[in-house]
NUTOR-871766 format. One record per residue (C-alpha): x, y, z; residue number from 1; residue in one letter. Coordinates in pm, 1 decimal, padded with zeros to 6 digits. Layout:
{px:X&py:Y&pz:Z&i:NUM&aa:a}
...
***
This chain:
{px:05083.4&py:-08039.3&pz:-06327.7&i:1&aa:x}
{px:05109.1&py:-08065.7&pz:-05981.3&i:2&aa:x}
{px:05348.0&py:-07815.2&pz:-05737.2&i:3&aa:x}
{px:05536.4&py:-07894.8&pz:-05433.0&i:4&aa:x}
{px:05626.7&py:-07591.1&pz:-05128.8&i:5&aa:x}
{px:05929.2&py:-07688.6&pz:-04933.1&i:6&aa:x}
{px:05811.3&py:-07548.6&pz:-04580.5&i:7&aa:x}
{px:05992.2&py:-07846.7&pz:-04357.7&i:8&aa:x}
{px:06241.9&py:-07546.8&pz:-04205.0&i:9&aa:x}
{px:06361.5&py:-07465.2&pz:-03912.6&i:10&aa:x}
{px:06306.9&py:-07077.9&pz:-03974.5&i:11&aa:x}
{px:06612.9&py:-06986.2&pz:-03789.8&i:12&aa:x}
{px:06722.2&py:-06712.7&pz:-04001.8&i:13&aa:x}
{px:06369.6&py:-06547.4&pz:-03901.9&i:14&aa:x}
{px:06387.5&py:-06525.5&pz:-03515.4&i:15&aa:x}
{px:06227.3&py:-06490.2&pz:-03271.2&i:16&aa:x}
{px:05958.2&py:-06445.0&pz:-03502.9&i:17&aa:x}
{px:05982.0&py:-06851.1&pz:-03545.4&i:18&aa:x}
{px:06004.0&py:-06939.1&pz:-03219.1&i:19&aa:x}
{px:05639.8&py:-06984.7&pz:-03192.9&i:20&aa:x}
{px:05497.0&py:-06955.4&pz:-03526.7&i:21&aa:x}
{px:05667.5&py:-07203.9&pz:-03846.8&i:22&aa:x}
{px:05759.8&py:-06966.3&pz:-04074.2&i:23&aa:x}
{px:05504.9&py:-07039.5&pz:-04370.7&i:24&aa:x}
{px:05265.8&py:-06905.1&pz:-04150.1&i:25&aa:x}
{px:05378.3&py:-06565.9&pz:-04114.8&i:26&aa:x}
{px:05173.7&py:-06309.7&pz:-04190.3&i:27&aa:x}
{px:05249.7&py:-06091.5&pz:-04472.8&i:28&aa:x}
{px:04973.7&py:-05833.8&pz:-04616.9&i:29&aa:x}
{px:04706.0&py:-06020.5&pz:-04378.1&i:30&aa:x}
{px:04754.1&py:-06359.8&pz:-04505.3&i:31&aa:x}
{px:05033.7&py:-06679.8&pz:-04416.1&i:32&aa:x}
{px:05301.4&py:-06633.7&pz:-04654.1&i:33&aa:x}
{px:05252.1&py:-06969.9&pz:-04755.2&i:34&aa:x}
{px:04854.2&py:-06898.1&pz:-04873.0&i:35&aa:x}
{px:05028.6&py:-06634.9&pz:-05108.1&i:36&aa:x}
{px:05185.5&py:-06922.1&pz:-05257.9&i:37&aa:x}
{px:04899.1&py:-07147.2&pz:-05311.4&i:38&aa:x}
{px:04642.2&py:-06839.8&pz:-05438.6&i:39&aa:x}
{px:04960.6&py:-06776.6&pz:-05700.1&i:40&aa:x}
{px:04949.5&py:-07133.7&pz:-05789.7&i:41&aa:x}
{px:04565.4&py:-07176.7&pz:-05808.5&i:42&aa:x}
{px:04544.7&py:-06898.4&pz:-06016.6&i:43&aa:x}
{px:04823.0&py:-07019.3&pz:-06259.2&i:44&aa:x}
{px:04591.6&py:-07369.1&pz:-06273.7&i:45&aa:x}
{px:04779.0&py:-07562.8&pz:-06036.8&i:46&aa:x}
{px:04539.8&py:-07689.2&pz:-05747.7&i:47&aa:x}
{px:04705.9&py:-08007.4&pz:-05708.5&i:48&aa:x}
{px:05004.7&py:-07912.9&pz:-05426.3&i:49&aa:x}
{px:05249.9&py:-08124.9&pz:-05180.2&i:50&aa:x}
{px:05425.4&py:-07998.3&pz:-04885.6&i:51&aa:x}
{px:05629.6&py:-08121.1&pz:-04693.2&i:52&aa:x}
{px:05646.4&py:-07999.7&pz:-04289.1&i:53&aa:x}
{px:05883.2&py:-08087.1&pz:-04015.3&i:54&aa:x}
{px:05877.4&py:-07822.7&pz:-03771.6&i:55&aa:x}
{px:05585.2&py:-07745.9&pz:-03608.1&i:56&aa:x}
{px:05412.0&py:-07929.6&pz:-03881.7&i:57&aa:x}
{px:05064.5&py:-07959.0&pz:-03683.7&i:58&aa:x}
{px:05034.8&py:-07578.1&pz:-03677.0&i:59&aa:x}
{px:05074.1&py:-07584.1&pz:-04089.7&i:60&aa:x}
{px:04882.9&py:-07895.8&pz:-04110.3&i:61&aa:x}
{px:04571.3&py:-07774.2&pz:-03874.8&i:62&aa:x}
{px:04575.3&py:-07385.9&pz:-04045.3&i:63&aa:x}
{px:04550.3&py:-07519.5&pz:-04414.2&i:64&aa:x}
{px:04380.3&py:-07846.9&pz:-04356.4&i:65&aa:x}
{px:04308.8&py:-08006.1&pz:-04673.2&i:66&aa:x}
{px:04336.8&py:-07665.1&pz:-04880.8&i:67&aa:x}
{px:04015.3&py:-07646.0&pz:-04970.4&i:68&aa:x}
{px:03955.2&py:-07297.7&pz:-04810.1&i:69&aa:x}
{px:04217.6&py:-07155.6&pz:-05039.6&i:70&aa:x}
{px:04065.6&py:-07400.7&pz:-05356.1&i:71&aa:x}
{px:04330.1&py:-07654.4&pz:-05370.9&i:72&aa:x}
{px:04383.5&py:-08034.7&pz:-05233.7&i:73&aa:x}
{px:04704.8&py:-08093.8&pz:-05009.2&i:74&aa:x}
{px:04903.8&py:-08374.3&pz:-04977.9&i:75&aa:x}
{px:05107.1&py:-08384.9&pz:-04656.9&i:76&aa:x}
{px:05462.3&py:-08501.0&pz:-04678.0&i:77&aa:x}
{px:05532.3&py:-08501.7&pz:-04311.7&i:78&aa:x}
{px:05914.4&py:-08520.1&pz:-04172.3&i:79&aa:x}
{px:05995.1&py:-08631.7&pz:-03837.7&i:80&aa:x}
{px:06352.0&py:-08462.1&pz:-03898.7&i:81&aa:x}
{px:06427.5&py:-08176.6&pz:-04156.9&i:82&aa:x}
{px:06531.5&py:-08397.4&pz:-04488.4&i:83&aa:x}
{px:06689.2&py:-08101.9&pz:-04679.6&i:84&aa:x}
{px:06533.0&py:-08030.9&pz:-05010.5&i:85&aa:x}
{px:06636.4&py:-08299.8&pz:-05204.2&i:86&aa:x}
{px:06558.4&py:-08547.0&pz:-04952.6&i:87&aa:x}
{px:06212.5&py:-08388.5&pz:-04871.8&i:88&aa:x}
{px:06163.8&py:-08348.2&pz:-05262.6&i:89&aa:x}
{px:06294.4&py:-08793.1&pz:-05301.9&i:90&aa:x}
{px:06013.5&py:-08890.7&pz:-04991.0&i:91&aa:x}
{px:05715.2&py:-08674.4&pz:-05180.8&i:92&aa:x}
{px:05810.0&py:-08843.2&pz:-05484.9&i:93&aa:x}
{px:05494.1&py:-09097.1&pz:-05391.5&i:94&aa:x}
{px:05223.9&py:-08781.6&pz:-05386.9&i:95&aa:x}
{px:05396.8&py:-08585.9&pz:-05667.8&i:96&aa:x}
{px:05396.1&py:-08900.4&pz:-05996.1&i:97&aa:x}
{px:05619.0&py:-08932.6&pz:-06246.4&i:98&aa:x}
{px:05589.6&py:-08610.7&pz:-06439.3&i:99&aa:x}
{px:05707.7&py:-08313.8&pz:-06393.8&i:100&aa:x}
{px:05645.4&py:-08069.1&pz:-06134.4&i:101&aa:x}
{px:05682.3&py:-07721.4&pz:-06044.0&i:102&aa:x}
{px:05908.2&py:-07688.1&pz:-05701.9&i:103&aa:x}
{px:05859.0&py:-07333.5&pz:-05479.2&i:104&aa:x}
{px:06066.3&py:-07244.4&pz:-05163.0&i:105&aa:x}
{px:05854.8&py:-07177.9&pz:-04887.3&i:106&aa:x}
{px:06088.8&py:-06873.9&pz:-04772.3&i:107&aa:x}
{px:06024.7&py:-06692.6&pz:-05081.6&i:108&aa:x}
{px:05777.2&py:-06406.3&pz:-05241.7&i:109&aa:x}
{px:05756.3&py:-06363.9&pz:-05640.2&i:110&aa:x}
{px:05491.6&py:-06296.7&pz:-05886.3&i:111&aa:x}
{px:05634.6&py:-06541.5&pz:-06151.5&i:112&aa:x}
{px:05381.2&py:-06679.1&pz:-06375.6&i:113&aa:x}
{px:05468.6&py:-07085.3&pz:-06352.6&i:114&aa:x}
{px:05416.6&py:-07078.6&pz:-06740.8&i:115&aa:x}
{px:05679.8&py:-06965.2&pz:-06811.0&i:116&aa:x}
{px:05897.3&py:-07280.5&pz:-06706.9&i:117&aa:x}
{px:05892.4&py:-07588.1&pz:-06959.9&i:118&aa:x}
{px:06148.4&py:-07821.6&pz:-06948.3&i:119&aa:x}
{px:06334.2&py:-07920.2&pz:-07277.6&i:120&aa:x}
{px:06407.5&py:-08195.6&pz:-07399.4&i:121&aa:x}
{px:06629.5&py:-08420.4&pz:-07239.1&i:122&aa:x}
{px:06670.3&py:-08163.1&pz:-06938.7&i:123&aa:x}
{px:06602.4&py:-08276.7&pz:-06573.2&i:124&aa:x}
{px:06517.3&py:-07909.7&pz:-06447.8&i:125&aa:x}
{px:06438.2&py:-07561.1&pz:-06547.3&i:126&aa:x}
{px:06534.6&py:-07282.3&pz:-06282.2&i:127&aa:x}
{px:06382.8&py:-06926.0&pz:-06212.2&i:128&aa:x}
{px:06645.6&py:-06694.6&pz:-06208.3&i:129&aa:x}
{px:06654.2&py:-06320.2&pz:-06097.5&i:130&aa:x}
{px:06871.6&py:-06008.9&pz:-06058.6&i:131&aa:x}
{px:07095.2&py:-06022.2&pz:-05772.7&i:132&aa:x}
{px:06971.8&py:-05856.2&pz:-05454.5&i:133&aa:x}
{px:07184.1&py:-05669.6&pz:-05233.9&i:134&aa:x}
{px:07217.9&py:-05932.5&pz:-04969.4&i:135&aa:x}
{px:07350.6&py:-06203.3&pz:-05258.1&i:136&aa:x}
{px:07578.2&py:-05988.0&pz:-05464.2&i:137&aa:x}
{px:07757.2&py:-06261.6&pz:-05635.9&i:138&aa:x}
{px:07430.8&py:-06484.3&pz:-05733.0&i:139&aa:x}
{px:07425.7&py:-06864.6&pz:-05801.5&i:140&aa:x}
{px:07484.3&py:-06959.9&pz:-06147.5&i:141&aa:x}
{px:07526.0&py:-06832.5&pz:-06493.6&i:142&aa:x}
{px:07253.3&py:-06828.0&pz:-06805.2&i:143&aa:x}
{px:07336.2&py:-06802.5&pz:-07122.2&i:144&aa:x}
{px:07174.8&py:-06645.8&pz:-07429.2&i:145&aa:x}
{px:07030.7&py:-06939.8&pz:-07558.7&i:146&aa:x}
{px:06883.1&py:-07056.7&pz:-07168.3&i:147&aa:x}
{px:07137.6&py:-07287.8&pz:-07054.0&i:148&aa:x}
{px:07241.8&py:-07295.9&pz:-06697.2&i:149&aa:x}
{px:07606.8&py:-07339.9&pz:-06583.3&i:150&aa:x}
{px:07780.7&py:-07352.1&pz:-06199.6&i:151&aa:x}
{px:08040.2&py:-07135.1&pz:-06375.0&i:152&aa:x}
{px:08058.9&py:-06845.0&pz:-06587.2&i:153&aa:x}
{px:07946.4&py:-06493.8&pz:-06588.6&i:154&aa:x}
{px:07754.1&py:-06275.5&pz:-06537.1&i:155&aa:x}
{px:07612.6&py:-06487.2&pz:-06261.6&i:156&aa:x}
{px:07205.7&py:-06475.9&pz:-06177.8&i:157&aa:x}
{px:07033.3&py:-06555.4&pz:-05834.1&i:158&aa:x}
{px:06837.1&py:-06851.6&pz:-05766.9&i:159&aa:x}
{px:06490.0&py:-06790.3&pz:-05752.1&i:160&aa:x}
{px:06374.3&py:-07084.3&pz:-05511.1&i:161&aa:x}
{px:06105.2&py:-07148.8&pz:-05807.1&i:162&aa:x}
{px:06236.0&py:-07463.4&pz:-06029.0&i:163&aa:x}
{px:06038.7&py:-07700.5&pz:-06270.2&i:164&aa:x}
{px:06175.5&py:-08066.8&pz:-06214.9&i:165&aa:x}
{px:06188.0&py:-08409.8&pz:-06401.9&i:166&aa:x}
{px:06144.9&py:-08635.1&pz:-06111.8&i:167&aa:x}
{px:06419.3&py:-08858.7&pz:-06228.3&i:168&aa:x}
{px:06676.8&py:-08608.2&pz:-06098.1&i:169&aa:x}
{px:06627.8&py:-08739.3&pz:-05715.9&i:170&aa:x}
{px:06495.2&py:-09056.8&pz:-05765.2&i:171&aa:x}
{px:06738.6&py:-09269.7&pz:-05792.9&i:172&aa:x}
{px:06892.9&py:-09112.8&pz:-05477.9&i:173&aa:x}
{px:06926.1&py:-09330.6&pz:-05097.3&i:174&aa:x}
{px:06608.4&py:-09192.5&pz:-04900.1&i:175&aa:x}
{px:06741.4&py:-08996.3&pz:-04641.9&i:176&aa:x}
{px:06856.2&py:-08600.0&pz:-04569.0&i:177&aa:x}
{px:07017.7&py:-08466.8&pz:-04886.5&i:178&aa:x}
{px:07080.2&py:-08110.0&pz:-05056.3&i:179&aa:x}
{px:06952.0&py:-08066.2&pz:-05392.8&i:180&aa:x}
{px:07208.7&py:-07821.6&pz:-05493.0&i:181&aa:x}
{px:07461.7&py:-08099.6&pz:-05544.9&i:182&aa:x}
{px:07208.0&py:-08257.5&pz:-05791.7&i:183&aa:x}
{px:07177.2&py:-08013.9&pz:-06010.9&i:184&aa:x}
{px:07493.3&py:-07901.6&pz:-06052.7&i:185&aa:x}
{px:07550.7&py:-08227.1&pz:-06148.5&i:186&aa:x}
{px:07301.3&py:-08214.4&pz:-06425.8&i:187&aa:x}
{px:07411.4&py:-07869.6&pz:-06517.5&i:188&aa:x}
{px:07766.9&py:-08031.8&pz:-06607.2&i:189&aa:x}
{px:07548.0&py:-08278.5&pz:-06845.6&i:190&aa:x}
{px:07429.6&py:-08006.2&pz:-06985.3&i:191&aa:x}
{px:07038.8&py:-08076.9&pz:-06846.3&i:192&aa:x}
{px:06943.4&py:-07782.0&pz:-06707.4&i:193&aa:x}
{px:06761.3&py:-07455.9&pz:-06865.9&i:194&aa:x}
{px:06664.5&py:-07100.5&pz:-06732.7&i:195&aa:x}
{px:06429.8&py:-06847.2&pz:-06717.2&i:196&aa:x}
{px:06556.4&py:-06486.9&pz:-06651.5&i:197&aa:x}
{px:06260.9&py:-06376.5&pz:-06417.7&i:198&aa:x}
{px:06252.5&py:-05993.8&pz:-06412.2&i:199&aa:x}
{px:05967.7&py:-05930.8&pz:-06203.5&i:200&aa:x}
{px:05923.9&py:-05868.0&pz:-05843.6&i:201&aa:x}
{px:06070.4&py:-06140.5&pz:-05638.8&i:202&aa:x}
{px:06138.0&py:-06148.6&pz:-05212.6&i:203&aa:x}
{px:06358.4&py:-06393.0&pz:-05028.3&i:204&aa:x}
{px:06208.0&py:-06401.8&pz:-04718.3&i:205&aa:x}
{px:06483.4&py:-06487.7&pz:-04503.1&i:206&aa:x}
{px:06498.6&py:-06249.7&pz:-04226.5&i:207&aa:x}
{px:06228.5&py:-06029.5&pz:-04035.1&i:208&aa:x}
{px:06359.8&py:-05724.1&pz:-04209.1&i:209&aa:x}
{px:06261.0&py:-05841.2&pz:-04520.0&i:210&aa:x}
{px:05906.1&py:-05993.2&pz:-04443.3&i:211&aa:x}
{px:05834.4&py:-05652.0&pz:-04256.5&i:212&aa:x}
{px:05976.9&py:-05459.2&pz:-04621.5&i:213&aa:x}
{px:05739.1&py:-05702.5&pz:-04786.5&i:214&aa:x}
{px:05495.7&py:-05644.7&pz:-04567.7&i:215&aa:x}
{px:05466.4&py:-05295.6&pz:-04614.3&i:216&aa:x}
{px:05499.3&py:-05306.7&pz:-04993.6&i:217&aa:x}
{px:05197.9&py:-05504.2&pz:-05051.7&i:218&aa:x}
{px:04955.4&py:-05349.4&pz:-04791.2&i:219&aa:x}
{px:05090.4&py:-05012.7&pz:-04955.0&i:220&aa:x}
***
């Protein structure tokens, strides 16, 4: 199975810290966030990763080269503008194939084992789902006993950033800048989309309050 790490953002939640540095490449316990991402991954099996970059892609590109430093192999998906995550995920479709593949925000920390996702059948995606944090009270969507995933309902869960995907669910879609979110709600109302109730340790990394909290939980 291969993996693809959105990291094509703008990082403006995380200034100034972004102003020079993309965000995948801030450090966190001594390494780019984004290397926690691919040791997680490597370890879990999965050596065979896409990202896609936008901005300052040639800092990302030049500090993880062809990932062999880290044991993986990297395929670039390179942006010239931001494409959103559906329309970065519908121009990497060429790198990723035509079976499924395990999607992780860049922006995120989480100690998910990528096992745990399988797709059933007929279903076009399987989303990581957590607890909701303190900053995202209300939470995203709602799982039910038996693992189905609805827009509506509660109790409501958070989105993880960590989805396994049938590539069919963007590929019929224009090329171009497009959310995902839209997508799978869509595929939710078919009744296509299962969850996993993640109850480990999971970080959205979205401001420099939180990447400095994360930082000093894993060096502690």
């Amino acid at each position: 199975m291969k993996a693809m790490i959105l990291a094509a953002g703008l990082g403006t939640r995380m200034r100034p810290l972004t102003d020079h540095c993309p965000k995948p490449l801030l450090p966190v316990a001594g390494q780019p966030l984004i290397v926690h991402h691919l040791a997680r991954l490597r370890a879990a099996g999965i050596t065979e990763i896409v990202i896609n970059v936008s901005y300052r892609a040639e800092q990302i590109m030049a500090a993880l080269g062809d990932g062999a430093d880290v044991g993986v192999r990297i395929a670039w998906s390179r942006e010239e503008a931001p494409l959103e995550t559906g329309g970065g995920i519908r121009q990497a479709l060429p790198l990723l194939g035509e079976a499924p593949f395990l999607l992780v925000n860049g922006d995120i920390w989480c100690d998910l084992d990528p096992g745990h996702l399988a797709l059933g059948d007929g279903d076009l995606a399987q989303l990581a789902l957590v607890d909701n944090p303190d900053h995202h009270p209300d939470g995203d969507f709602h799982l039910t006993h038996d693992g189905r995933v609805h827009a509506e309902g509660e109790p409501r869960l958070t989105f993880a950033g960590i989805s396994l995907l049938d590539p069919a669910l963007v590929a019929d879609e224009a090329p171009g800048a497009f959310a995902l979110a839209p997508l799978l709600r869509r595929a939710m109302n078919d009744g296509r989309v299962g969850g996993h109730h993640h109850r480990g340790e999971w970080v959205d990394v979205g401001t420099p309050e939180r990447l400095a909290e994360l930082d000093r939980r894993l060096q502690g």
